[in-house]
N, C-alpha and C positions, 0 to 999 in steps of 0.2 A: 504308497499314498492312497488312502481311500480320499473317498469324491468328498466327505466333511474335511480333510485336510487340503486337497487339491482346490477347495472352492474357497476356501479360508486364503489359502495361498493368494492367489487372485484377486480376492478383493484387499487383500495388502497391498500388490503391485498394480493394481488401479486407485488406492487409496494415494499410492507413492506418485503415481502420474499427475493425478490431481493437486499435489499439494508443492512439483517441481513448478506446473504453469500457474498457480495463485502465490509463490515466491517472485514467480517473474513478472506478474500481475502487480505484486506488492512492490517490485523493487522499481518500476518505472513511473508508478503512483509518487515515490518519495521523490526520485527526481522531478517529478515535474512540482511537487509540494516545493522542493527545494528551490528551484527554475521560480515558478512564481514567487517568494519570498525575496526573491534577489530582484526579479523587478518593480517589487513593491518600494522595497530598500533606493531600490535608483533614482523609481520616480519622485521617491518621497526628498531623497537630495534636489533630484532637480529644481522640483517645486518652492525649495528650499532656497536654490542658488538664485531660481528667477523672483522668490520676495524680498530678498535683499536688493536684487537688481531694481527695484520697483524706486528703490529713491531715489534714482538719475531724475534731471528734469525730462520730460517729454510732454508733447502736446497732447493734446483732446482724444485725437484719431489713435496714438500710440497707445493712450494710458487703456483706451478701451480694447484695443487687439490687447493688451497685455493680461489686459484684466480675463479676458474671452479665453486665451490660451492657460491661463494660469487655476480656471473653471474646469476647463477639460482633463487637464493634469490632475488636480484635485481627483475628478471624477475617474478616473482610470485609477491613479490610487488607489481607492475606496472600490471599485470593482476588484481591482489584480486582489485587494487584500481579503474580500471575503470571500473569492475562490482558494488565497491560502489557507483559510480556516474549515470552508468546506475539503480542501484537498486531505488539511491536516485530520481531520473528523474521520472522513473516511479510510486513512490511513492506519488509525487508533483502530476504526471495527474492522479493517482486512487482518492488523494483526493479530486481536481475538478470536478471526475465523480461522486464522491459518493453526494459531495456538489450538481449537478443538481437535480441527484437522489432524494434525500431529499425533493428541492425544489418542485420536479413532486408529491411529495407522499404529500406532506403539498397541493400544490394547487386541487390535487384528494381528498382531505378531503375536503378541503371546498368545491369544487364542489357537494360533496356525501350533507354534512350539509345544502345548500342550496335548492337541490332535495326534500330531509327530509322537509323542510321550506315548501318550495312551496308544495309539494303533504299533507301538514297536513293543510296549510290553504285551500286546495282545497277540503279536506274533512269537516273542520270548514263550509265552505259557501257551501256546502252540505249537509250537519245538520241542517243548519239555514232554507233554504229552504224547 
């Protein structure tokens, strides 16, 4: 191995490092993408179960805590849910970077493959001779 195939080598197997901890960067993004969507989902039933509940009778003081809790609900909702759109967002541009990624470590292989090539037939027609 000359130093243009040894340093090709290397920045393959740094290329590979990199792109095993942005899979497990990526893959704990999605859980959690997934994780918020499921409590978005819950809250939105709950919210759900407590406006139906809204037609018992109750008094002044109840209808107002209900109304109070049923605000807050709401509002968590409408948060959990655009952290899963920002989660999902960024989940879209981690997979485009990992896809470039890929692509730089696939063409530093060939790169490294063809170094290998050339420097084995440069030692062939150095034998011959």
């Amino acid at each position: 191995m000359t130093d243009r195939s040894k340093l090709l080598s290397l920045m393959t197997k740094r290329q590979s490092v990199s792109l095993m901890g942005a899979r497990r960067a990526l893959a704990a993004m999605i859980a959690q993408q997934r994780s918020a969507e499921t409590l978005s989902q819950r809250l939105d039933a709950l919210l759900e179960a407590r406006r139906q509940q809204a037609g018992a009778s109750m008094n002044v003081a109840q209808l107002r805590e209900h109304r109070r809790l049923n605000d807050q609900l709401a509002a968590e909702a409408e948060r959990n849910r655009l952290h899963a759109q920002k989660l999902a967002a960024d989940v879209a541009k981690s997979v485009d970077e990992l896809a470039k990624a890929d692509h730089k470590k696939l063409t530093l292989e060939e790169a490294t493959l063809a170094a290998r090539i050339t420097e084995q037939s440069e030692r062939d027609r150095k034998a011959e001779a």
